[in-house]
Backbone as numpy.savetxt, mean C-alpha at the origin, in Angstrom:
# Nx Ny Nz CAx CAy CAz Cx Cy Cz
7.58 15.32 -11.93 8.94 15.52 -11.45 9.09 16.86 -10.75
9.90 16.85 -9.77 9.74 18.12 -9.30 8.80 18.73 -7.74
8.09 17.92 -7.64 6.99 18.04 -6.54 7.24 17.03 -5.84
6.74 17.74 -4.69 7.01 17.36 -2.76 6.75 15.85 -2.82
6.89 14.68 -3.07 5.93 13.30 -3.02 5.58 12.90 -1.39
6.75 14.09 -0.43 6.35 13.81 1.05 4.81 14.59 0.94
4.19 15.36 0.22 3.22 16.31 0.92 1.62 15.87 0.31
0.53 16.49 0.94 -0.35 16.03 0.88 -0.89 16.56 0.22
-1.67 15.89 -0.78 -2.78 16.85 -2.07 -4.14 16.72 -1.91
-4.39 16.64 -0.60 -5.66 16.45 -0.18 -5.93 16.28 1.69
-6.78 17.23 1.78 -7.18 17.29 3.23 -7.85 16.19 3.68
-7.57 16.15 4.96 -8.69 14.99 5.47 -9.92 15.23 5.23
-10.43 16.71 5.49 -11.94 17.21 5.45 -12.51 16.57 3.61
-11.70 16.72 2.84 -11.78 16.81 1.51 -11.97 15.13 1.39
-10.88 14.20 1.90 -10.77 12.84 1.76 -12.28 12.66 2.28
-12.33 12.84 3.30 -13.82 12.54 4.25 -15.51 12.71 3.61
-15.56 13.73 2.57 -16.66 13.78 2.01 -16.55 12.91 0.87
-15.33 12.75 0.20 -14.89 11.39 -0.87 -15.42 9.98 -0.17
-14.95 9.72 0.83 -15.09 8.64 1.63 -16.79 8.26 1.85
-17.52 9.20 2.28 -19.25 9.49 3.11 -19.64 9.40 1.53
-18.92 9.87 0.38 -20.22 9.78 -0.47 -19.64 8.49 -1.14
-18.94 7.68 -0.92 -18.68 5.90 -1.60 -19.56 5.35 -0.95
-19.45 5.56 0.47 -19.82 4.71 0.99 -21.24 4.35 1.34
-21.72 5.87 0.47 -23.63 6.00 0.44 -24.02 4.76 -0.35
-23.05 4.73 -1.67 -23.19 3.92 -2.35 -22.52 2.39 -2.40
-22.11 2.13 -1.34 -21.07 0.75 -1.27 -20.20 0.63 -1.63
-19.62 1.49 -1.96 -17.93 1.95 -2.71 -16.81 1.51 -1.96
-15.81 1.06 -2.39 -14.18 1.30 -1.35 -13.70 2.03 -2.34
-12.61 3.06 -1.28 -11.54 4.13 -1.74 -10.42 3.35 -1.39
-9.41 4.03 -2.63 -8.49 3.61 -2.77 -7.81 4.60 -2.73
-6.62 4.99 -2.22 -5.91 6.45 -2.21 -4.11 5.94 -2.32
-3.55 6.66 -3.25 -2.03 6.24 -3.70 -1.55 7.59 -2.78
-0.71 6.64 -1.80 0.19 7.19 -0.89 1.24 7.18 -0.73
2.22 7.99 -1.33 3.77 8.18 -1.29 4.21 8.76 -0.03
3.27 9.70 0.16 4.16 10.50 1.49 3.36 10.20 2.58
3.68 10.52 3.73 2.85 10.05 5.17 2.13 11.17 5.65
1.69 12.21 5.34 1.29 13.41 5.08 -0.31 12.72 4.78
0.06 12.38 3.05 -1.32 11.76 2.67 -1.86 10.26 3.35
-0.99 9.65 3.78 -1.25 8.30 4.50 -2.33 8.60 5.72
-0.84 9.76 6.08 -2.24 9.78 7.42 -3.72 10.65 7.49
-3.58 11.63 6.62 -4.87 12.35 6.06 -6.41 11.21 5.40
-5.50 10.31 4.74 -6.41 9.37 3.84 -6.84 8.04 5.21
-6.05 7.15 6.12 -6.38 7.07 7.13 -6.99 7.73 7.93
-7.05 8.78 8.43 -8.13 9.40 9.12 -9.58 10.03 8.88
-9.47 9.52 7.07 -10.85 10.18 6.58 -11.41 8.73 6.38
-10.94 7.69 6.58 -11.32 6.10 6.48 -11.30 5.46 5.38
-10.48 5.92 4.37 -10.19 5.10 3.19 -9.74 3.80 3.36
-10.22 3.17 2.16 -10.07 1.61 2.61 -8.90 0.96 2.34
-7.95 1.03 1.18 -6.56 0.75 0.91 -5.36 1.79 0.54
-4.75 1.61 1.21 -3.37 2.74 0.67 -2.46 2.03 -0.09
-2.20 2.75 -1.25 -1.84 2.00 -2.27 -0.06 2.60 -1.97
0.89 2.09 -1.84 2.42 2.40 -2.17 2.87 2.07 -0.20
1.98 3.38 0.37 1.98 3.47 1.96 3.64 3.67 1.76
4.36 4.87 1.17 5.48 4.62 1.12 6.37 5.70 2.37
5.34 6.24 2.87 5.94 6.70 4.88 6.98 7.90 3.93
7.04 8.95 3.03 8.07 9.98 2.59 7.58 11.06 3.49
8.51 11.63 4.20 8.54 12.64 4.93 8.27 13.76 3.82
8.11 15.15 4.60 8.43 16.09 3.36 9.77 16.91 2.94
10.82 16.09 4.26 11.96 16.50 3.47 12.76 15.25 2.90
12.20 14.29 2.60 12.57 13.37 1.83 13.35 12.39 2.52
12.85 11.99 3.67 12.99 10.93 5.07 11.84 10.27 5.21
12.22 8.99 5.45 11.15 8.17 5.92 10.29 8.65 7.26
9.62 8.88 7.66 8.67 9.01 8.93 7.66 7.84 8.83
7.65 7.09 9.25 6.49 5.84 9.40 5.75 6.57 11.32
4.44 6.67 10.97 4.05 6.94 11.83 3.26 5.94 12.28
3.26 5.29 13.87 3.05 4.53 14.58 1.73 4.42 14.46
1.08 6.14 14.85 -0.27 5.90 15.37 -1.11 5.79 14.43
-0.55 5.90 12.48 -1.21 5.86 12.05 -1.24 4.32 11.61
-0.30 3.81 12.02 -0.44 2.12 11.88 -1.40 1.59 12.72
-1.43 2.49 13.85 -2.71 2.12 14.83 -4.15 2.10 14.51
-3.94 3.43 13.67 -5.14 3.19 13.22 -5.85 2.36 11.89
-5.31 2.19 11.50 -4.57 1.31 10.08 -5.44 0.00 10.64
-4.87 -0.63 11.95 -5.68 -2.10 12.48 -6.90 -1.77 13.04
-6.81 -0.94 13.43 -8.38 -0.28 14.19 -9.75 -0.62 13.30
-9.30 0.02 12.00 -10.23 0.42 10.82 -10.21 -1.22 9.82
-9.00 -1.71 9.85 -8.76 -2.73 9.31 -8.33 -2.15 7.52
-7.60 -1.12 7.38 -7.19 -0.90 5.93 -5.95 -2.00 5.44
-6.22 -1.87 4.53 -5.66 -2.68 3.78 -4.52 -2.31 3.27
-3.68 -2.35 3.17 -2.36 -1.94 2.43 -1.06 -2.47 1.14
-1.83 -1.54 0.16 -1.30 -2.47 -1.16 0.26 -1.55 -1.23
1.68 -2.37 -1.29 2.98 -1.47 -1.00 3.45 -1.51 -2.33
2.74 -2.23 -3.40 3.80 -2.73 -4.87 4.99 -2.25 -4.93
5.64 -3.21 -4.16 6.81 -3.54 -4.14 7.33 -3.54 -5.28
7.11 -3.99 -6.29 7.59 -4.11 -7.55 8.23 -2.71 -8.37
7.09 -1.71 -8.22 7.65 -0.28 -8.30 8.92 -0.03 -7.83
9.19 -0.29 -6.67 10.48 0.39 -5.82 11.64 -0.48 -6.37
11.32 -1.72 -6.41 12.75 -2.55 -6.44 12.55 -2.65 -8.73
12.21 -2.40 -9.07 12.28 -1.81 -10.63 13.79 -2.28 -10.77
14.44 -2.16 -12.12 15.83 -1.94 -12.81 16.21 -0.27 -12.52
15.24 0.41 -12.95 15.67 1.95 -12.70 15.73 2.42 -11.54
15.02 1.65 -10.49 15.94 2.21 -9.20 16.72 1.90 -8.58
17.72 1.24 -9.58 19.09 1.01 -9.26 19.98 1.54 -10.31
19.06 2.18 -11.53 20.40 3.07 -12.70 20.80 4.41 -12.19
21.82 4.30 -11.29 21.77 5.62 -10.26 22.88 6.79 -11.20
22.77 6.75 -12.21 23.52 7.44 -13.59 22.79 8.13 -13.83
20.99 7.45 -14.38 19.96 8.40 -14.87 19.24 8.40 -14.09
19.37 8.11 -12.87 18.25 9.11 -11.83 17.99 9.75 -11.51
16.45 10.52 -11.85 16.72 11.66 -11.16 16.46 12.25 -9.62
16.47 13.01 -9.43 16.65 13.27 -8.08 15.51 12.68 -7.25
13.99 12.96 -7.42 12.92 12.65 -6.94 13.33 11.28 -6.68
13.72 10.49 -7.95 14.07 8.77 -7.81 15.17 8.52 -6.95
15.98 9.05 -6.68 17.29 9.14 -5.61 16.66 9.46 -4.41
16.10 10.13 -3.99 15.22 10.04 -2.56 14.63 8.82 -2.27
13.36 8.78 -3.34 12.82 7.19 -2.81 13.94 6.31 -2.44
14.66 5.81 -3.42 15.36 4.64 -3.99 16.18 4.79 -2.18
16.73 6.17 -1.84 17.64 5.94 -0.47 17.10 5.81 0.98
15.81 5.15 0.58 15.01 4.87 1.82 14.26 3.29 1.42
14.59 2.36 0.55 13.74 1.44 0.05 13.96 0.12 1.28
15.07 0.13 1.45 15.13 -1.00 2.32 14.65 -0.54 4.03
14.37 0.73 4.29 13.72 0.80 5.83 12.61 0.71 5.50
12.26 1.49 4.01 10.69 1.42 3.99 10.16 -0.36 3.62
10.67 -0.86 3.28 10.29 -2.32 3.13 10.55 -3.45 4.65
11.46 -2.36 5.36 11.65 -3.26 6.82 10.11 -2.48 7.54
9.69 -1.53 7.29 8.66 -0.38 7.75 7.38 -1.77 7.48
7.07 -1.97 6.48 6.14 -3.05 5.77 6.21 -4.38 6.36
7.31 -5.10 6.46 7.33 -6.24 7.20 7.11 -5.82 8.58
7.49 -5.13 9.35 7.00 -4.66 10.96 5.32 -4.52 10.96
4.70 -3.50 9.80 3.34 -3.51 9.73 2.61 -5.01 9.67
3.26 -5.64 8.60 2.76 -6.90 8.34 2.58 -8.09 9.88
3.68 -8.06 10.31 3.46 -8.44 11.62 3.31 -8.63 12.78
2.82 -6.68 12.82 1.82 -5.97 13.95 0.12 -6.34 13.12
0.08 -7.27 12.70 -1.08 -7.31 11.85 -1.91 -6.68 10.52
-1.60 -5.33 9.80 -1.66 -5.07 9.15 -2.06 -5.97 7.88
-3.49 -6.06 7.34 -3.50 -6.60 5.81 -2.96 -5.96 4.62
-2.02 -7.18 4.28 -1.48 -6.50 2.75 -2.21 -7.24 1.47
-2.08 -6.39 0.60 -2.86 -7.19 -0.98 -1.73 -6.92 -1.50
-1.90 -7.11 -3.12 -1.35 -7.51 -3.77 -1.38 -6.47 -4.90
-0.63 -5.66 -5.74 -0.95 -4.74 -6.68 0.48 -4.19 -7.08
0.28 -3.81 -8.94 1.96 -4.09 -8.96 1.62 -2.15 -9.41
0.27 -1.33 -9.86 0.14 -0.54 -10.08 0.45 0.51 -11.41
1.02 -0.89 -12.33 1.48 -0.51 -13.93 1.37 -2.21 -14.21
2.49 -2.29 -15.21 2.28 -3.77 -15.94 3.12 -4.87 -15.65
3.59 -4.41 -14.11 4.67 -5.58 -13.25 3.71 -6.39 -14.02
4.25 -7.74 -13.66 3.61 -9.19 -13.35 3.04 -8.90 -12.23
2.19 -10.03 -11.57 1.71 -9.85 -10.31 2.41 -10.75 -9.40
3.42 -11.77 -10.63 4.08 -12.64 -9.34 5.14 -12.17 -9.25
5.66 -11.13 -9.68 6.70 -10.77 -8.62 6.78 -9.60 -7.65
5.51 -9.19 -7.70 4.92 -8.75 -6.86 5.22 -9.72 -5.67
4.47 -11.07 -5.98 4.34 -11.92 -4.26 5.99 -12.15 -4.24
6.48 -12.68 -5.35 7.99 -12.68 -5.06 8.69 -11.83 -4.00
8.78 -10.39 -4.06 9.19 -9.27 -3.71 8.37 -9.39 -2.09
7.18 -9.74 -1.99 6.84 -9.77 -0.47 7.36 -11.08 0.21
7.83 -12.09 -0.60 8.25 -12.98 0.00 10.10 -12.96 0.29
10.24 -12.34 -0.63 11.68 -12.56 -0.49 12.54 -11.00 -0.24
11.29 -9.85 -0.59 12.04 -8.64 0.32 11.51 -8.23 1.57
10.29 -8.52 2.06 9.30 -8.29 3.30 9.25 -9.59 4.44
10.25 -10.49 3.36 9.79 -11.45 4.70 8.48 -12.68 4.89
7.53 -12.23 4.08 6.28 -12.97 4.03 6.61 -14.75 3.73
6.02 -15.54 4.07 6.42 -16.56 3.46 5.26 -16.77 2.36
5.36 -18.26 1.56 4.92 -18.19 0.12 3.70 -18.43 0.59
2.87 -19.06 1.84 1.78 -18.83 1.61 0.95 -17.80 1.63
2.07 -17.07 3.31 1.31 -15.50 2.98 1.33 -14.54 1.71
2.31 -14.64 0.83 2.29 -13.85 -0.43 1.00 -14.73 -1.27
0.66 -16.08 -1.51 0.00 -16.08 -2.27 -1.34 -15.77 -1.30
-2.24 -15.90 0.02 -3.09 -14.58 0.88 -2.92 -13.89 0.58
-1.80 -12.87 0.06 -1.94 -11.71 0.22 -2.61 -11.36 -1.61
-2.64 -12.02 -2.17 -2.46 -12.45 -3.63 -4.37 -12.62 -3.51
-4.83 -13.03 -3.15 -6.11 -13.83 -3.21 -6.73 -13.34 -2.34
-6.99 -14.27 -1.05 -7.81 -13.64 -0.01 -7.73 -12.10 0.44
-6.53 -11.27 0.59 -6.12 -10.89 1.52 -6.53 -8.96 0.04
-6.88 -9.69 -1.19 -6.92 -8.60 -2.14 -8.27 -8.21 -2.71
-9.20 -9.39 -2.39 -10.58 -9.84 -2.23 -11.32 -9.33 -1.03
-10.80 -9.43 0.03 -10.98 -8.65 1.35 -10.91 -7.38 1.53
-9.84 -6.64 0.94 -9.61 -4.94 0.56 -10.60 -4.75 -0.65
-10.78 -4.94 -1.59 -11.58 -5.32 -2.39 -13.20 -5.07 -2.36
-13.90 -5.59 -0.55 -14.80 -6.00 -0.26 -15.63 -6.77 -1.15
-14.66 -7.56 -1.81 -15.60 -8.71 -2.71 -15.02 -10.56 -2.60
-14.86 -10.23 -1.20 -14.40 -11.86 -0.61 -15.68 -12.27 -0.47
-16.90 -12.27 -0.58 -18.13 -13.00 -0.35 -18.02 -13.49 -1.99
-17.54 -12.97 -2.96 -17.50 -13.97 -4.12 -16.09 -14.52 -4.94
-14.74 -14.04 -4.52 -13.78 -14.18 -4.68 -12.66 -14.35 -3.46
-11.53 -14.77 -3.97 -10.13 -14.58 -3.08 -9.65 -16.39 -2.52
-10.84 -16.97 -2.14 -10.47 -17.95 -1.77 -11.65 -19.27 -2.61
-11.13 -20.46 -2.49 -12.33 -21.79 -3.20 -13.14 -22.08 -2.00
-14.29 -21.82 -2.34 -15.36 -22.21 -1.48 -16.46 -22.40 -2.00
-17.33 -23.12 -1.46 -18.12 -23.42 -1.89 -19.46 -22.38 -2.04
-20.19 -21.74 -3.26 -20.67 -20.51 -3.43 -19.93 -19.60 -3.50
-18.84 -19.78 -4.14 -18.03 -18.89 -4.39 -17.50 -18.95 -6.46
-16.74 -17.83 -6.67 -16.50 -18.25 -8.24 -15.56 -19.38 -8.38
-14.71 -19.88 -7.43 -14.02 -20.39 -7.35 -14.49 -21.61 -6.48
-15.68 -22.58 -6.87 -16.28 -22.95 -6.29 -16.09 -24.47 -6.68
């Protein structure tokens, strides 16, 4: 509580040797991104999913940056938004909120129009609730606050989390040689 969630706790240079040494070993990075600070730092060092991608400026404004959506398809990252977090019961008890939660909470619906625009400038989304949501209302929430329809939420659910993942050669979809075979 208390700290910048627009600002970045990690350099690109810093992300970048994180990144070179996964990937010695076949690793994907995963990097939880509240502010666009770290979005675009963790994008430019080539991390593979941004977990929240929640675009917080550092004075507590949305900034969705274009070019880093650009690069976002370039690289092909993946983008897990758990929705479920934002749209919660408590970020609507605007009695006991506290302030940090009153920032997010007064940007939830651009940042979720921010997500559906990504989604269909191409952007892959997965699926991740990032505590003990359910996971279906997770797809709920992409279907019925982002726009997705039910098949893309359940893709985004399966294939599309298997793919970020880099373990769609044995999961995400039924195929044949597959676990789901």
């Amino acid at each position: 509580p208390g700290t910048n969630v627009g600002a970045a706790q990690y350099s690109t240079d810093q992300l970048k040797v994180l990144v070179d040494e996964a990937q010695r070993f076949n690793r994907k990075v995963a990097a939880h991104c509240n502010g666009t600070a770290g979005t675009r730092n963790s994008v430019q060092a080539g991390i593979d999913t941004i977990e929240h991608c929640g675009w917080m400026g550092s004075k507590g404004r949305l900034e969705v940056d274009e070019d880093v959506i650009g690069a976002m398809l370039d690289q092909g990252t993946t983008v897990v938004p758990t929705c479920s977090v934002w749209y919660r019961p408590a970020y609507d008890d605007f009695t006991n909120m506290s302030e940090d939660r009153r920032m997010m909470r007064a940007v939830r619906e651009d940042r979720t129009a921010s997500w559906t625009a990504m989604h269909r400038a191409g952007i892959r989304f997965a699926t991740g609730t990032d505590t003990l949501d359910p996971l279906q209302r997770e797809v709920e929430l992409m279907v019925n606050e982002m726009g997705l329809s039910p098949m893309e939420g359940i893709v985004a659910a399966t294939r599309n989390s298997a793919e970020g993942l880099g373990l769609d050669h044995m999961i995400g979809t039924i195929e044949v040689g597959k676990q789901a075979d």
